[in-house]
C-alpha positions as a Markdown table, in Angstrom:
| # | Residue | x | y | z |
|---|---|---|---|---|
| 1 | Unk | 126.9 | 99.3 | 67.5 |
| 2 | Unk | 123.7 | 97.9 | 66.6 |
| 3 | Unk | 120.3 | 98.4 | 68.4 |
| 4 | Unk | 119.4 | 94.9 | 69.1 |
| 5 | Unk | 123.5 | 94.3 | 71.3 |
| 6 | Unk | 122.7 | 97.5 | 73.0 |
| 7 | Unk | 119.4 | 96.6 | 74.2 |
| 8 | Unk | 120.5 | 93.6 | 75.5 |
| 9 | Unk | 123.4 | 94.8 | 77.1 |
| 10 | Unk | 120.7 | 97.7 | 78.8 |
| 11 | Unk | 118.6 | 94.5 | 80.2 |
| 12 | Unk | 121.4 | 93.3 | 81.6 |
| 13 | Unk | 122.7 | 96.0 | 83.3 |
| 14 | Unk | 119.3 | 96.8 | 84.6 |
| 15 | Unk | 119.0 | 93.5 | 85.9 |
| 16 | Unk | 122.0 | 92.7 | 87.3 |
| 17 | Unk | 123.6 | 96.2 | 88.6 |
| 18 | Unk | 120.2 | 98.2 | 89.0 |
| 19 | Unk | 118.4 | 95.1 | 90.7 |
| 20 | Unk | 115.3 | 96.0 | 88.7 |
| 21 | Unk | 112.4 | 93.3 | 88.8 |
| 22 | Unk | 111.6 | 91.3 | 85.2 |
| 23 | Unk | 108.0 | 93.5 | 84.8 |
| 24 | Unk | 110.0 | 96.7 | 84.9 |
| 25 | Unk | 112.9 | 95.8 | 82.5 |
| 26 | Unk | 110.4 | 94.4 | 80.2 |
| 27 | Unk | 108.7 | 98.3 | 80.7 |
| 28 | Unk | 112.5 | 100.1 | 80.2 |
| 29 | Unk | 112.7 | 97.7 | 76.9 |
| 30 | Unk | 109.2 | 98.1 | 75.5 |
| 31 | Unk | 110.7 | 102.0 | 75.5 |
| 32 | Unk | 113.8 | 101.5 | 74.0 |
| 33 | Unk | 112.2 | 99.3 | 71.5 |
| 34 | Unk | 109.9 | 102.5 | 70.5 |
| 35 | Unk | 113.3 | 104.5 | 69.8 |
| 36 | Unk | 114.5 | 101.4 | 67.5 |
| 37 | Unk | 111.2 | 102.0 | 65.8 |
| 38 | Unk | 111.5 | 105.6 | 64.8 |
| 39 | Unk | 115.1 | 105.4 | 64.2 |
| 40 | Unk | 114.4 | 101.8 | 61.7 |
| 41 | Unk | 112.0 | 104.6 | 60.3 |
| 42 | Unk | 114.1 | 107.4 | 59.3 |
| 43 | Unk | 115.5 | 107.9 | 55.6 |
| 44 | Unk | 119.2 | 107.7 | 57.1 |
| 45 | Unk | 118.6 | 104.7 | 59.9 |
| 46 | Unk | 120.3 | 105.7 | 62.8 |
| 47 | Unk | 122.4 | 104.0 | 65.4 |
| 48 | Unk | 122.5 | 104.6 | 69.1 |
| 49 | Unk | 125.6 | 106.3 | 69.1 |
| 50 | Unk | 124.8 | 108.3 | 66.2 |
| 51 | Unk | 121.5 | 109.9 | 67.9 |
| 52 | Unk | 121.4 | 113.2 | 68.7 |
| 53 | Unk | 119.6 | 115.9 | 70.7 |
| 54 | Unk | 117.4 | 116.9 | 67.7 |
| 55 | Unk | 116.4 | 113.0 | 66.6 |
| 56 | Unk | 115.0 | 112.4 | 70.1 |
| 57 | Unk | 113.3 | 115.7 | 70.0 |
| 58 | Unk | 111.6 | 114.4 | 66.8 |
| 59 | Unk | 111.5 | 111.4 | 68.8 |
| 60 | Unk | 108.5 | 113.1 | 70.8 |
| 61 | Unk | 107.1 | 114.3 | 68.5 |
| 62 | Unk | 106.5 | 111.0 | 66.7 |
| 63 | Unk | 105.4 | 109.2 | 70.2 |
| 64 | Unk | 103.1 | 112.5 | 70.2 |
| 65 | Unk | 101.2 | 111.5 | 67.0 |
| 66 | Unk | 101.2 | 107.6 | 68.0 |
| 67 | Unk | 98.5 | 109.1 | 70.3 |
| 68 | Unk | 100.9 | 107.9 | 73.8 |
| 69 | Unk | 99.6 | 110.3 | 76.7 |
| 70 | Unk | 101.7 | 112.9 | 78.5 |
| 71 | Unk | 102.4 | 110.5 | 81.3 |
| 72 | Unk | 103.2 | 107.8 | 79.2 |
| 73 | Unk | 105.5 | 110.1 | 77.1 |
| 74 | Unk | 107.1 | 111.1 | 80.4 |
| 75 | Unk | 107.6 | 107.5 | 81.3 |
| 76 | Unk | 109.3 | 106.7 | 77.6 |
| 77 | Unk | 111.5 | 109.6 | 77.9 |
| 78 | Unk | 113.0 | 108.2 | 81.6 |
| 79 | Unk | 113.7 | 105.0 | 79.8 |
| 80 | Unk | 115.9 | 106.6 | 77.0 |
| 81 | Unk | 117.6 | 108.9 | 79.8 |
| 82 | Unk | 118.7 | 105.7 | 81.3 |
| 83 | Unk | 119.9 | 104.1 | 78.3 |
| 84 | Unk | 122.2 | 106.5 | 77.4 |
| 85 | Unk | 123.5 | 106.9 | 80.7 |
| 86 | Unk | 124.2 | 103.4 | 80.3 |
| 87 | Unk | 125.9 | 103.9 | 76.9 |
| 88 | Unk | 127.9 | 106.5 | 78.2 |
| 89 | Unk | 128.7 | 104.6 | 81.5 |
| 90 | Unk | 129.8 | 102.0 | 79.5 |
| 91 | Unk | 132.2 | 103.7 | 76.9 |
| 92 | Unk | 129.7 | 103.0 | 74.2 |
| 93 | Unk | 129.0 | 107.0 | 73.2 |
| 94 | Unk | 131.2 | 110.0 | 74.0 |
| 95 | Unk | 128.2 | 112.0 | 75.4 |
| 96 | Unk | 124.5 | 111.9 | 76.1 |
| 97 | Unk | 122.4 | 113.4 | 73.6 |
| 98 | Unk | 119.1 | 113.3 | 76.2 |
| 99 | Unk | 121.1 | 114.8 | 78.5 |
| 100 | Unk | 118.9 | 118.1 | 77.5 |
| 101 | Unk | 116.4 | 116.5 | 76.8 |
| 102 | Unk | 113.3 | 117.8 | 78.2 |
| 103 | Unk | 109.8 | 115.6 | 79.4 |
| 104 | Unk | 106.6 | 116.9 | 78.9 |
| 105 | Unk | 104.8 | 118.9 | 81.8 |
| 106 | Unk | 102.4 | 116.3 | 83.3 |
| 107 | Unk | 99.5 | 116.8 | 85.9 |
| 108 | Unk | 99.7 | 114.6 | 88.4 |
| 109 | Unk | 96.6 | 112.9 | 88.9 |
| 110 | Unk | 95.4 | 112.0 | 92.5 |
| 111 | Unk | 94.5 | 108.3 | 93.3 |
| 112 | Unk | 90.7 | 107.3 | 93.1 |
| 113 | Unk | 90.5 | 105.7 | 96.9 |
| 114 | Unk | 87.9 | 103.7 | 98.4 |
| 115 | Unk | 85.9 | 105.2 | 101.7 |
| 116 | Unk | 86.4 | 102.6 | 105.3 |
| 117 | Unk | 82.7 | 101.8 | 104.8 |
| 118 | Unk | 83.6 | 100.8 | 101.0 |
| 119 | Unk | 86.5 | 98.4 | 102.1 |
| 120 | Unk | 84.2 | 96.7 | 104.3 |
| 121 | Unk | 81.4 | 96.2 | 101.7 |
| 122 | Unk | 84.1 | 94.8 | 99.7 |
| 123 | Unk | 85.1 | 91.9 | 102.3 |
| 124 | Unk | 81.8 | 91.2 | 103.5 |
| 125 | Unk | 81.1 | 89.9 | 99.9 |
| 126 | Unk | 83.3 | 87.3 | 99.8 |
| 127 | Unk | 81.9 | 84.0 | 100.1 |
| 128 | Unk | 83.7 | 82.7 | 103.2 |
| 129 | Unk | 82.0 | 79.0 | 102.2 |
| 130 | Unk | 83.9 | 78.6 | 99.0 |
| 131 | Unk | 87.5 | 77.2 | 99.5 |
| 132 | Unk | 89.1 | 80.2 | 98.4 |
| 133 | Unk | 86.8 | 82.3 | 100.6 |
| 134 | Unk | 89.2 | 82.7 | 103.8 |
| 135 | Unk | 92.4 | 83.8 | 101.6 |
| 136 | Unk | 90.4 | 85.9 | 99.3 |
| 137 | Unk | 89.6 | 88.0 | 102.9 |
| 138 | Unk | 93.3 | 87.4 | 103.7 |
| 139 | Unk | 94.4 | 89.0 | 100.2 |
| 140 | Unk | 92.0 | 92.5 | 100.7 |
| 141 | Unk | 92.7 | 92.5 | 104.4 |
| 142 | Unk | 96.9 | 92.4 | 104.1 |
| 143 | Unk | 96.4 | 94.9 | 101.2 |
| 144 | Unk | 94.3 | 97.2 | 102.9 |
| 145 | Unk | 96.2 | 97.1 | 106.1 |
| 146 | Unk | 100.2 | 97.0 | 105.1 |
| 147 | Unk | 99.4 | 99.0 | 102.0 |
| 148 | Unk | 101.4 | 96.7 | 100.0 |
| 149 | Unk | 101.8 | 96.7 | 96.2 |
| 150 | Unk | 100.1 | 93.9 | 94.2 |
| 151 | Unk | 103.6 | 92.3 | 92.8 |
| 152 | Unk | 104.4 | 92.6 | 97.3 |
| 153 | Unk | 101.6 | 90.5 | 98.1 |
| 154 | Unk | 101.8 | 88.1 | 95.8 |
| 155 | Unk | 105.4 | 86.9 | 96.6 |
| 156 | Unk | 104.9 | 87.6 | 100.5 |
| 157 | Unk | 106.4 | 84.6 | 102.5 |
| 158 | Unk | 105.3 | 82.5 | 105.4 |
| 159 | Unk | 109.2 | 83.4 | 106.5 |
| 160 | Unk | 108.7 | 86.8 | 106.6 |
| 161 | Unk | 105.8 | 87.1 | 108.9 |
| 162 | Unk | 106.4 | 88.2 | 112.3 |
| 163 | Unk | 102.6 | 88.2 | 113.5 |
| 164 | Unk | 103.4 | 88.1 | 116.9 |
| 165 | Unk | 105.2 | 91.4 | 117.2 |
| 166 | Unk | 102.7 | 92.7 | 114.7 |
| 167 | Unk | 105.5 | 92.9 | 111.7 |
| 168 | Unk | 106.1 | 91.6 | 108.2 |
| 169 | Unk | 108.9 | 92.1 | 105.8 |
| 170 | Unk | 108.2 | 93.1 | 102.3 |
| 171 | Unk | 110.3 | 93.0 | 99.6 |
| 172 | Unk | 109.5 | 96.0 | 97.3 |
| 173 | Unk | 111.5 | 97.6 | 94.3 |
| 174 | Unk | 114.9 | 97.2 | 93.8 |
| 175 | Unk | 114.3 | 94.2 | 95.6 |
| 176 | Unk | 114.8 | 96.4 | 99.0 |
| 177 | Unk | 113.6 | 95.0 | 102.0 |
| 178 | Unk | 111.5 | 96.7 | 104.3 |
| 179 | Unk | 109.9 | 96.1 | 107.7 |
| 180 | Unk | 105.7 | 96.9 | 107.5 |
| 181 | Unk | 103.4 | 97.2 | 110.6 |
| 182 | Unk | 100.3 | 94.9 | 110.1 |
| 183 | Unk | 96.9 | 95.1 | 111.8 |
| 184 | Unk | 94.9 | 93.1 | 114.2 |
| 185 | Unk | 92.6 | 92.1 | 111.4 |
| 186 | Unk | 94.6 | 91.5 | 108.9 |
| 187 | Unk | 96.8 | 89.2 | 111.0 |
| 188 | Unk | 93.2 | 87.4 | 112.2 |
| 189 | Unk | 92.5 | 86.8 | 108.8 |
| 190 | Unk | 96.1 | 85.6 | 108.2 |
| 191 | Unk | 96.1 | 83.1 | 110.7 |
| 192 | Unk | 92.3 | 81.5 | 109.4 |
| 193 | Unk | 93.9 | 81.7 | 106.0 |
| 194 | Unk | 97.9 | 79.5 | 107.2 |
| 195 | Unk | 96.7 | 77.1 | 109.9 |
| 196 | Unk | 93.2 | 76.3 | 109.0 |
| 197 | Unk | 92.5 | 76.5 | 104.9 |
| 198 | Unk | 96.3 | 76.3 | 103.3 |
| 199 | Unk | 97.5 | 73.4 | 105.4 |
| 200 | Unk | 94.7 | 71.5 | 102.9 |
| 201 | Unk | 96.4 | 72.9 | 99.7 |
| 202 | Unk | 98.5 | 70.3 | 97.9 |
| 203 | Unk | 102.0 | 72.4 | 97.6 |
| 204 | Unk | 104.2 | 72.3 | 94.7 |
| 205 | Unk | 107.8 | 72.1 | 95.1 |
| 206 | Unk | 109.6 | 75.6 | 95.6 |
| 207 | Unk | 106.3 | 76.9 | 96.9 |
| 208 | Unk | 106.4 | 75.7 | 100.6 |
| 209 | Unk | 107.3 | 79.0 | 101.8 |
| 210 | Unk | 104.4 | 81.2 | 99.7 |
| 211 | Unk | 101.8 | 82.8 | 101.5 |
| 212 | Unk | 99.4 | 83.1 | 99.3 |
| 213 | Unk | 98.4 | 79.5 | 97.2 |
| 214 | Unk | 96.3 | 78.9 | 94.4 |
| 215 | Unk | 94.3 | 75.6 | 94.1 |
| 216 | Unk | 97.3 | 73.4 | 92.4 |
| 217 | Unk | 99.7 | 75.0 | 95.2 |
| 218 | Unk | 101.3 | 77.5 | 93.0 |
| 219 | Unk | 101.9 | 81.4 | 93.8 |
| 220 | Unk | 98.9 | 83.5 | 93.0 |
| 221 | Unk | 99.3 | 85.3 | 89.9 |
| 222 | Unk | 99.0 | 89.6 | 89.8 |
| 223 | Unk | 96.1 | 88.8 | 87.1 |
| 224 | Unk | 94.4 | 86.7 | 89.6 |
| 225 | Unk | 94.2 | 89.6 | 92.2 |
| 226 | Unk | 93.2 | 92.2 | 89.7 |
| 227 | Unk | 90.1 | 89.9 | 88.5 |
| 228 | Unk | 88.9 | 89.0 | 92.4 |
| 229 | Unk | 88.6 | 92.9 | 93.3 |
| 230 | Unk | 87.2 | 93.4 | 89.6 |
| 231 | Unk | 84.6 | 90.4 | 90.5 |
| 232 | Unk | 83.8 | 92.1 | 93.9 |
| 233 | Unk | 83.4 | 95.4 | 93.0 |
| 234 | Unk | 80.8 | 94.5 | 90.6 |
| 235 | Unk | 79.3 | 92.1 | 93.0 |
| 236 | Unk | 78.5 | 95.1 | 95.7 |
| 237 | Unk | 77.7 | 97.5 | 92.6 |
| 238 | Unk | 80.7 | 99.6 | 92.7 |
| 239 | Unk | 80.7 | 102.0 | 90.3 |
| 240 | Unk | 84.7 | 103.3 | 90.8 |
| 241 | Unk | 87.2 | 101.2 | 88.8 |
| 242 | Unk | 89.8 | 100.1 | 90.9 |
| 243 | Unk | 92.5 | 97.7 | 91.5 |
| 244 | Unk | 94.9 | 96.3 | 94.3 |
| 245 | Unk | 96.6 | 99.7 | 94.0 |
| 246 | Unk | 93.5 | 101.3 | 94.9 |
| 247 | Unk | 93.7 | 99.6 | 98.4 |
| 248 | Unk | 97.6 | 100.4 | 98.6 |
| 249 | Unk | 96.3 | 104.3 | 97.9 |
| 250 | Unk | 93.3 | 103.8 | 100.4 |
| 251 | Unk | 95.6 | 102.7 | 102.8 |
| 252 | Unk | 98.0 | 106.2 | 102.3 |
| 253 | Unk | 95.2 | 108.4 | 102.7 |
| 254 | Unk | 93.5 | 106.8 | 105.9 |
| 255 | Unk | 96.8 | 107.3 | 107.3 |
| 256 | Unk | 97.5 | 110.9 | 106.2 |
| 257 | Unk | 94.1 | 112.2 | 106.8 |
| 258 | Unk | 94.4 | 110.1 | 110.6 |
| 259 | Unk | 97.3 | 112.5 | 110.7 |
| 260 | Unk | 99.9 | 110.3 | 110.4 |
| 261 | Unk | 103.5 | 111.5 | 110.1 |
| 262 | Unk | 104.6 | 111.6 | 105.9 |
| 263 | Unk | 108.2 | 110.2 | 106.2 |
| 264 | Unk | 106.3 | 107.2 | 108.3 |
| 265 | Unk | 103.9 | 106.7 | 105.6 |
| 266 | Unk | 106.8 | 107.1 | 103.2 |
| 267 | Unk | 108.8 | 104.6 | 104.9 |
| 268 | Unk | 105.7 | 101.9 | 105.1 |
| 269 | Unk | 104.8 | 102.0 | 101.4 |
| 270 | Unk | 108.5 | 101.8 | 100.5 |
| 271 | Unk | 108.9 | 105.1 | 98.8 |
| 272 | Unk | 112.3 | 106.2 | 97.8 |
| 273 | Unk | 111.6 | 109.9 | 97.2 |
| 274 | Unk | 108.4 | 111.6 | 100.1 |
| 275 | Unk | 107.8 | 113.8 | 96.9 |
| 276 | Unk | 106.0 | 110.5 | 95.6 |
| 277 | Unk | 104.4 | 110.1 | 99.3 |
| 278 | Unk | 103.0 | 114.1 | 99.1 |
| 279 | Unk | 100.2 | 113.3 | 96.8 |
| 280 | Unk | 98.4 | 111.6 | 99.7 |
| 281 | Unk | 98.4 | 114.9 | 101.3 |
| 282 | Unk | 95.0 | 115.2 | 99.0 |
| 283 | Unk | 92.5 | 115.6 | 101.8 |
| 284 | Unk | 89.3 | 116.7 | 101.0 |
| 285 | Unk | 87.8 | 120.3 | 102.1 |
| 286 | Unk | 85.5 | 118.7 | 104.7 |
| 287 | Unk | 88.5 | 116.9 | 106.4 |
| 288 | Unk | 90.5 | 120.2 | 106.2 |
| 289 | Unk | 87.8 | 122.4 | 107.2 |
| 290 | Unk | 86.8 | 119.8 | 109.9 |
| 291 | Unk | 90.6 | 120.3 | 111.3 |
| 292 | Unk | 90.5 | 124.0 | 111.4 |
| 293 | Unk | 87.6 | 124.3 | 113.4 |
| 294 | Unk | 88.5 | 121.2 | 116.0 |
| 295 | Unk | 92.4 | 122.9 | 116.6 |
| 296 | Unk | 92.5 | 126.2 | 115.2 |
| 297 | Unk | 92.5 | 128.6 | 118.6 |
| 298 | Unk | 91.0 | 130.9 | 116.1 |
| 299 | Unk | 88.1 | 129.0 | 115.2 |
């Protein structure tokens, strides 16, 4: 078995069985491709189904040197754990040799988030005159107030809004649907953005049912959304670097430190796990302390 039929057999199956979107398998393949790499590299080249425990723990220690951080190690390591689950699934290795493998102990880090007041700065700059102005506002306000990812937002579609019972459908990872609540100003800023600036975009065919238009009726790119909140953040003088996933984050903690219930939160950010939804259980001292002293009986 060669690397290259393996690979693509792993794309496949990640595609068509595990449902994963094209950015991911392009990430699972950029891993395996590293593993090609070392193995092209050793004095006796090895196959997949001639790896074993040992190579792959030599494996690590060549991503270590490459300079790759612990959570990108971590993230590498997943990727070859599910290729030879695959392999074996498939009849193409008689066991896994990762299946000891062992990832490297990462911290997690908690999310840099942006205050209320910050958010607000951060609308309020965009130019509402320019022809872009009202969905720009549309884009920070639906991010800010579903908590959706970037890759969510940018294929949201005018058939999946339910504005009048205060719902949308997203579909997230996995391409699994779920149902998100959406606020009163986000859904104001919707309705400017559909019935009074996008019925003056020129569509393009197969994108009459996109939300979210650029000038030449196409669907909005990720790399478009990244650069608006860059361009804002620098217009109000930010000093944090963030991102759409800073608002998604933003979003999380607003809701856990308002006191909302975690498997809710969990279930509106499309989380499979709630151990991924815990980390917005990062409230600061003040908020903490604050709590105690407002409900403790003690206090």
């Amino acid at each position: 078995m060669d690397w290259r039929s393996a690979i693509k057999g792993f794309q496949a199956y990640l595609k068509l069985e595990k449902s994963l979107s094209p950015n991911s398998i392009e990430a699972y393949s950029r891993d395996i491709d590293k593993l090609y790499q070392f193995a092209e590299s050793r004095h006796v080249k090895l196959r997949p189904e001639t790896v074993t425990l040992t190579d792959l723990r030599d494996f690590i220690v060549w991503v270590i040197e490459l300079g790759m951080m612990p959570a990108s190690q971590s993230r590498i390591l997943s990727g070859i754990k599910s290729f030879y689950k695959y392999l074996l699934m498939e009849d193409l290795i008689q066991s896994d040799p990762s299946e000891l493998l062992e990832a490297p102990k990462i911290q997690r880090k908690l999310p840099d988030t942006l205050s209320y007041e910050d958010i607000n700065r951060l609308i309020a700059a965009i130019d509402l005159s320019r022809p872009d102005g009202q969905r720009n506002k549309a884009i920070l306000e639906v991010l800010y107030g579903s908590g959706l990812r970037v890759s969510e937002l940018t294929e949201l579609k005018l058939s999946n809004l339910y504005l009048d019972i205060e719902f949308i459908k997203v579909t997230g990872k996995g391409s699994k649907e779920r149902l998100v609540p959406i606020g009163g100003e986000a859904i104001k800023a919707l309705k400017l953005w559909i019935e009074h600036s996008r019925v003056h975009t020129p569509i393009k065919k197969g994108e009459e049912d996109m939300v979210f238009l650029n000038q030449r009726g196409r669907r909005l790119s990720r790399v478009y959304i990244f650069m608006l909140i860059k361009q804002l953040a620098e217009t109000i003088g930010l000093k944090k670097t963030i991102s759409p996933h800073t608002f998604r984050h933003s979003f999380a903690t607003h809701l856990v430190e308002g006191g909302a219930d975690l498997r809710a939160v969990q279930e509106m950010l499309g989380h499979e796990s709630i151990t991924t939804t815990e980390i917005y259980t990062h409230l600061d001292r003040e908020f903490l302390k604050g709590t105690i002293i407002q409900f403790h009986p003690r206090s």
